[in-house]
N, C-alpha and C positions, 0 to 999 in steps of 0.2 A: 817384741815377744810374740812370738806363733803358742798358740794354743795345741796340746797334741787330740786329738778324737780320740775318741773311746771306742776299743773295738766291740762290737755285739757279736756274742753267739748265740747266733741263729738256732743251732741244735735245742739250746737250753729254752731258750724263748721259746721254738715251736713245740718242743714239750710241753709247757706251762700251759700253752694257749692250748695245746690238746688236751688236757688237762683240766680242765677251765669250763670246754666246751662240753666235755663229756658232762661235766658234774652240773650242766647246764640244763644237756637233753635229759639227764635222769632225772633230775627236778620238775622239769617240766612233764614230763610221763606222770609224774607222782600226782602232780598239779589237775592234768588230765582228768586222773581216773578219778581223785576226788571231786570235779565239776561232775563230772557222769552219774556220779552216784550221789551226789545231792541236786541235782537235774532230774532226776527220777524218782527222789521223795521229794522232791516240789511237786510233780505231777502227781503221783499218787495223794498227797493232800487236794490238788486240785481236784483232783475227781472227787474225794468225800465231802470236801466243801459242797461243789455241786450238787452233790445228791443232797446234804443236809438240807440245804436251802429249798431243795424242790420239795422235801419231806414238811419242812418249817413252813412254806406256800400251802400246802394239803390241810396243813393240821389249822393254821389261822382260816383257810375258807371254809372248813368246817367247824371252825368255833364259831364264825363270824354267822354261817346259816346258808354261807352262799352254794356250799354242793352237799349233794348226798352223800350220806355214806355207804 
């Protein structure tokens, strides 16, 4: 007994997979833009921590006596 192959089309197939890819890159665009913009309210928390803490530094050396005010 010979086995028969199965034919592929190709047309169908390379639509799928263009299909596929597309709905791939759009995700990933999406992906993107949301890292971007939670990459920049990371940063902008970073900066106000920073400042907190330099402010939180001032206010304990002047409770503590060690600068003027």
């Amino acid at each position: 007994m010979t086995k028969k192959k199965q034919s592929v089309n190709w047309e169908k197939l390379c639509g799928q997979l263009q299909q596929a890819l597309a709905a791939e890159m759009k995700e990933n665009q999406m992906l993107q833009e949301k890292l971007s913009a939670a990459t920049l309210i990371a940063l902008k928390n970073a900066g106000v921590i920073d400042y907190l803490e330099e402010k939180l530094a001032i206010t304990m050396d002047m409770v503590d006596g060690n600068k003027s005010v």
